[in-house]
N, C-alpha and C positions, 0 to 999 in steps of 0.2 A: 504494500500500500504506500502511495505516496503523500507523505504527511503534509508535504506542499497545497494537497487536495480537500484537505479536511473541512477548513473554513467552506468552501461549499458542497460537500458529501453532507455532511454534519446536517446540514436545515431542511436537506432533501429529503435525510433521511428520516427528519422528524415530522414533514409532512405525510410519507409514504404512512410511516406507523401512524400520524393521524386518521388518514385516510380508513387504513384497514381496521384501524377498530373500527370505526363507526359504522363502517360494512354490516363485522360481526354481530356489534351492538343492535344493529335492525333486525338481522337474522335471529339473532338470540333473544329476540323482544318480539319476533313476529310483523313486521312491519314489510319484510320482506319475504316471501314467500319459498319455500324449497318443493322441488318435483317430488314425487315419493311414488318410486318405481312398485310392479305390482311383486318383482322379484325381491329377493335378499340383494343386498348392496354393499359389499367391505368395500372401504378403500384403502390404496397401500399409498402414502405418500411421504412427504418428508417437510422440517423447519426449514433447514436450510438448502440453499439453490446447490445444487450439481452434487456429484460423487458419493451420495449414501447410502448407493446397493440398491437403488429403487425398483428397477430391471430385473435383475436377478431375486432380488424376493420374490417380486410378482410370477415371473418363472415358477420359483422352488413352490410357493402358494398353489399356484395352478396346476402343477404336475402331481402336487402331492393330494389336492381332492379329488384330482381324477382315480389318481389310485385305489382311492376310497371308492371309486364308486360314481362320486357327483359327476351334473355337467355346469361347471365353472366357465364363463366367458368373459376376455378383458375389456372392456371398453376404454379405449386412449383417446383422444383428440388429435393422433398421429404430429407432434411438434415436427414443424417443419416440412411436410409431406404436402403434398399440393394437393391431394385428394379434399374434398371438402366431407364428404359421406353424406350419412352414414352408410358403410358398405362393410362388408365381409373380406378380410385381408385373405389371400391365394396364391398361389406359390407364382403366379403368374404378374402378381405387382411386384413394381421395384420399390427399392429401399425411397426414390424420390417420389413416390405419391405417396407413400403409405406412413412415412416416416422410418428412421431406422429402425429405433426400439419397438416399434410393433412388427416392423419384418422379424425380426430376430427372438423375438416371442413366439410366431408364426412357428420361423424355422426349431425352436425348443419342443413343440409339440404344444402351444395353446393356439386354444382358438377364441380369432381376437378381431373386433369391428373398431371403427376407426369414425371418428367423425368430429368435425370442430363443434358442434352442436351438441354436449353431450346429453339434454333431455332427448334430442331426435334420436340417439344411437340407443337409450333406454326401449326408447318405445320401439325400435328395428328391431331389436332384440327379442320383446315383448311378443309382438307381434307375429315373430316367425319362429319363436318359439327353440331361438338359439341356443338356450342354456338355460339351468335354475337358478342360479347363482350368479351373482356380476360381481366382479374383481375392477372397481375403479381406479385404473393406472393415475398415479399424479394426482391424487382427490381431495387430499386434505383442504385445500383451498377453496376447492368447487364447494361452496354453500348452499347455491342455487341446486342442490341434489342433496335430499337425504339420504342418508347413512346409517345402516346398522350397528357396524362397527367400524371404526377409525386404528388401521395399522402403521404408524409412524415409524421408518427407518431413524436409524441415528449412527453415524459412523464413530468406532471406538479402534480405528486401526493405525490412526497418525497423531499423536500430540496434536496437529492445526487443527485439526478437523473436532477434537474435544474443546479446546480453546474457542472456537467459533461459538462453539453452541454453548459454552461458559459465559462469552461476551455478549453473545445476543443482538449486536449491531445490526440495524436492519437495514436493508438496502439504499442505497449503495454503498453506504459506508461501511458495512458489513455485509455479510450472508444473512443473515435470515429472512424471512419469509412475510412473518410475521412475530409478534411477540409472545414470545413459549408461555410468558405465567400468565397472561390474559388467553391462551387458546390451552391450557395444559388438559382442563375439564372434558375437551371433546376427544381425548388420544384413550383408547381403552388398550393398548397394547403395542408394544414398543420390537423391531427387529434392531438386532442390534449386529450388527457384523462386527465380529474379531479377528485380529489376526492371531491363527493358531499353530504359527510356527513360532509365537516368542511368548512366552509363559508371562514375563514382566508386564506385558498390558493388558493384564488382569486389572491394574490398576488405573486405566481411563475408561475400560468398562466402570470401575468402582463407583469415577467422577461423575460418569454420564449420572449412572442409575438413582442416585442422591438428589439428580434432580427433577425427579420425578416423584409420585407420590406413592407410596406402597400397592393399592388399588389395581393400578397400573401392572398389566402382565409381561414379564418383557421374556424374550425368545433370544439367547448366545446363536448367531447365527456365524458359521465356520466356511471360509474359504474350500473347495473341493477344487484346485487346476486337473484339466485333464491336458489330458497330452498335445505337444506344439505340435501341428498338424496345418498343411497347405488344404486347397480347394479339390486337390485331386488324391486324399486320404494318408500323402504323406506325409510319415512323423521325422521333427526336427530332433536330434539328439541336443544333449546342451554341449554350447560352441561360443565363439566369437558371431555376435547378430549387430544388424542395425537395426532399431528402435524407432518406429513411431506411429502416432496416436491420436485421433482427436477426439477427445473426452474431457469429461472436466478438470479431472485430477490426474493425469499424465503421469505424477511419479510414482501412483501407486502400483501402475502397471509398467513402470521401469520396476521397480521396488520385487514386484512378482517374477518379474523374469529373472532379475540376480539371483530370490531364493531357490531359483529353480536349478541352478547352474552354472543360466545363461553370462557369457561378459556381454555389456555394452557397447561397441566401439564408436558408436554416433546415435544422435537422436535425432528427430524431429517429431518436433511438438505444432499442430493445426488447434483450429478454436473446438470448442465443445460441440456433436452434430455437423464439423465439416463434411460438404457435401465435396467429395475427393474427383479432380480431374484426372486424364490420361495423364497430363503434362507434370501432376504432381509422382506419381509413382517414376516416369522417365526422370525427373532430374532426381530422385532420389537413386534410384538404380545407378546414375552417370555418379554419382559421389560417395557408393559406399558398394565395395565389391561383397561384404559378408551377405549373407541373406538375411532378409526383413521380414519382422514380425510385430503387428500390429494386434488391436484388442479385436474382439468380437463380435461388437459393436463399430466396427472399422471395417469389418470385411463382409458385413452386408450389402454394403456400397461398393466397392472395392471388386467383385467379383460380378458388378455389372456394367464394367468397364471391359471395353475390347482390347485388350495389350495381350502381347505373345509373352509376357515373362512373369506370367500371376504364375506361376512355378515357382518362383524364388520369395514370393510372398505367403507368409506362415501367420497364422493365428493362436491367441489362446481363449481355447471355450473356458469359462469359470463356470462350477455349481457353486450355489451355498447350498448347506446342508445345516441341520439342527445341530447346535455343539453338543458330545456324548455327554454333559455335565449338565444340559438343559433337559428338564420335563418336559416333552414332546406331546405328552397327552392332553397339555391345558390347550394346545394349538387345536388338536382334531377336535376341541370341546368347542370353539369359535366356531365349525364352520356347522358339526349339528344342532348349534342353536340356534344360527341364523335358518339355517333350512326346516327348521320346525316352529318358526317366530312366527312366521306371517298364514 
């Protein structure tokens, strides 16, 4: 952050938090009205902007009710995808209508409707009888939608990322969203992603959890990498790689690759949902002879790019998975009482 900046972050950021209470303050007073789907409704979303597993929950959530049994459907507003919807994502849309994060939910096994409208994508749903369950990707914000239950991500795997949600700073002058103790009431349960290759942060799990209030269910959710693998099922051993990414937090997936093995010898870093040209994978190939490995969320875009050398381009699929130290059975309690609530 550039402290040069502060004098006007600072007022921005005190009308932004103005503004969203007084949102809340209607909503929570009834002044403004919420849809209230005829389905069950979780949402998985987060405080703070970019990097707190929000995707990969929503995956592990989806795959894991299916397993049970349900039929779970995502509903996202597709960020950045030019689709407007509501429609049914297919293996047949690209990463640019549909948005990344819903191709790549697609491609995990959910099935997932897309629409900037997300009362129209309720009622698509409704209507054609998509699923019994809706997993509202991104929701915590969306007001205008009632909610069963409220799953808040929190990241506890980098010191910044705990500091953020300590400091609270709300945009722009910070991350967040909105302001945690004035929205704390509507979160009924907390993912928490760990890093579980280092035993010591145990203790910004510790931080987070303190700032919550007991009520509050929260879920050790654990890193699962699966194997570095290209587009055409080949696995990368660990080596000398070049590196890069566009996501929000860039060094966490530097961070992943080192504990994997991998060395870094270059990076590049793009914005958060770069939408990737031919020309960027060429001048990176012309400046780093190792082979390249980007996130997951990078090569659903990336492989609908015509280039002869998406051979040297490797990805890493991530799971989360329940940490073995977490009670897994308060989670499956969530989703049979939403399906037996209404």
């Amino acid at each position: 952050m550039n402290y040069l900046l502060y004098p006007l972050l600072i007022p921005i950021s005190f009308c932004f938090g103005f503004i969203t209470r007084i949102r809340n303050l209607f909503y929570d007073f009834g002044f403004l009205r919420s849809f209230r789907s005829k389905l069950p409704v979780i949402s998985v979303g987060n405080i703070l902007v970019g990097g707190s597993g929000k995707t990969p929950s929503v995956i592990f959530l989806c795959n894991l009710l299916s397993s049970k049994g349900y039929r779970p459907i995502v509903l996202s507003r597709g960020y950045k995808g030019k689709a407007k919807g509501p429609q049914l994502v297919t293996k047949i849309d690209s990463a640019l209508d549909v948005g990344d994060e819903p191709k790549l939910m697609f491609q995990r096994g959910c099935i997932v409707v897309v629409a900037k409208n997300k009362v129209s994508g309720l009622k698509f749903i409704e209507e054609r009888d998509l699923g019994e369950l809706v997993i509202l990707d991104d929701g915590f914000q969306s007001r205008y939608i009632s909610r069963d239950f409220d799953i808040v991500c929190v990241d506890a795997r980098t010191e910044k990322a705990v500091v953020d949600l300590e400091q609270g700073h709300l945009l722009p002058w910070g991350k967040a969203r909105e302001n945690l103790d004035r929205s704390i009431n509507r979160i009924d349960a907390l993912f928490i992603p760990i890093n579980s290759l280092d035993n010591t942060k145990d203790a910004l799990y510790q931080r987070i959890r303190q700032k919550f209030p007991s009520r509050v269910d929260d879920f050790k959710i654990s890193t699962k990498t699966l194997k570095v693998q290209n587009l055409f099922g080949q696995t990368l051993p660990a080596q000398s790689v070049g590196a890069f990414t566009g996501i929000a937090n860039p060094q966490k997936f530097f961070d992943t690759l080192k504990s994997l093995g991998f060395e870094i010898t270059k990076t590049y870093t793009f914005s958060d949902h770069h939408t990737f040209q031919a020309e960027d994978l060429i001048r990176i190939n012309r400046q780093c002879s190792d082979p390249l490995v980007c996130s997951e969320k990078d090569i659903v875009k990336i492989a609908e790019l015509e280039l002869k050398s998406l051979d040297r381009v490797y990805y890493v699929p991530i799971d989360f998975v329940i940490d073995q130290n977490t009670d897994s059975s308060k989670l499956l309690e969530i989703s049979k009482l939403q399906l037996h609530k209404k």
